[in-house]
N, C-alpha and C positions, 0 to 999 in steps of 0.2 A: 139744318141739313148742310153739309157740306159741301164745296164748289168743286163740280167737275173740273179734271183739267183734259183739254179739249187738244185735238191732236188733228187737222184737215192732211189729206193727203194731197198728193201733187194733183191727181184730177178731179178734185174738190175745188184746189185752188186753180186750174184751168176754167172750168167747169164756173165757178164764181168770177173770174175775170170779163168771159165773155156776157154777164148780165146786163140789163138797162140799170142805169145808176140807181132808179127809185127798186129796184128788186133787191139792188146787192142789200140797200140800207135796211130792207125787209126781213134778209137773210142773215145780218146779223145779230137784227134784234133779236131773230129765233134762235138766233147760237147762243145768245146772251142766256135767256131761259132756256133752253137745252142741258147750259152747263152748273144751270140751278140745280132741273128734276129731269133726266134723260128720260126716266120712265112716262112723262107725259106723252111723247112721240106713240106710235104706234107700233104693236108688234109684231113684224111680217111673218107667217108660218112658211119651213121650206125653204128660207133665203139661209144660203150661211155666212155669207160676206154680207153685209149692211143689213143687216137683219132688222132696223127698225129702220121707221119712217115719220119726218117732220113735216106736217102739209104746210106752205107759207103760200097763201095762195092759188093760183097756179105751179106755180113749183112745190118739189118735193126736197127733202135734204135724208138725206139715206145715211146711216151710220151705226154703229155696235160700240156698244156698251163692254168694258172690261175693268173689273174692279170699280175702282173711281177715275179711269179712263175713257174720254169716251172719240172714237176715232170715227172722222166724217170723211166717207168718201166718197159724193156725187150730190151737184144739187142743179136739178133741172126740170124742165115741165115735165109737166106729168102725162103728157104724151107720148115724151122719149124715156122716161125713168126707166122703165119696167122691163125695155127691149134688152 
């Protein structure tokens, strides 16, 4: 299977900044496999921006799938994800 190539937007990359260091290293690893098989994530119904969802955790990593693109754009608890 081919590697995604993987595309974080600016409030992904905010949004990954402000994490506790042991969370960011968590969030990468799921990028790492994300950019394996994106379709492992989840498929949200009704979303049309970030249409899937990666649980790591407590946090979430939200992103869509395009071609063999795959664009992340928020990754946060899943408290505040969904607002």
């Amino acid at each position: 299977m081919p590697e995604y190539a993987v595309v974080p937007s600016k409030r992904f990359e905010d949004d990954f900044s402000d994490l506790p260091h042991d969370i960011q290293r968590q969030v990468l690893s799921a990028v790492t496999r994300i950019k394996t098989n994106p379709h492992r994530g989840q498929k949200l119904h009704g979303i049309r921006v970030g249409g899937w969802r990666y649980r790591v955790g407590d946090y979430r990593i939200r992103y869509d799938i395009e071609g063999f693109t795959v664009y992340l754009y928020l990754v946060r608890h899943r408290k505040d994800v969904y607002r």
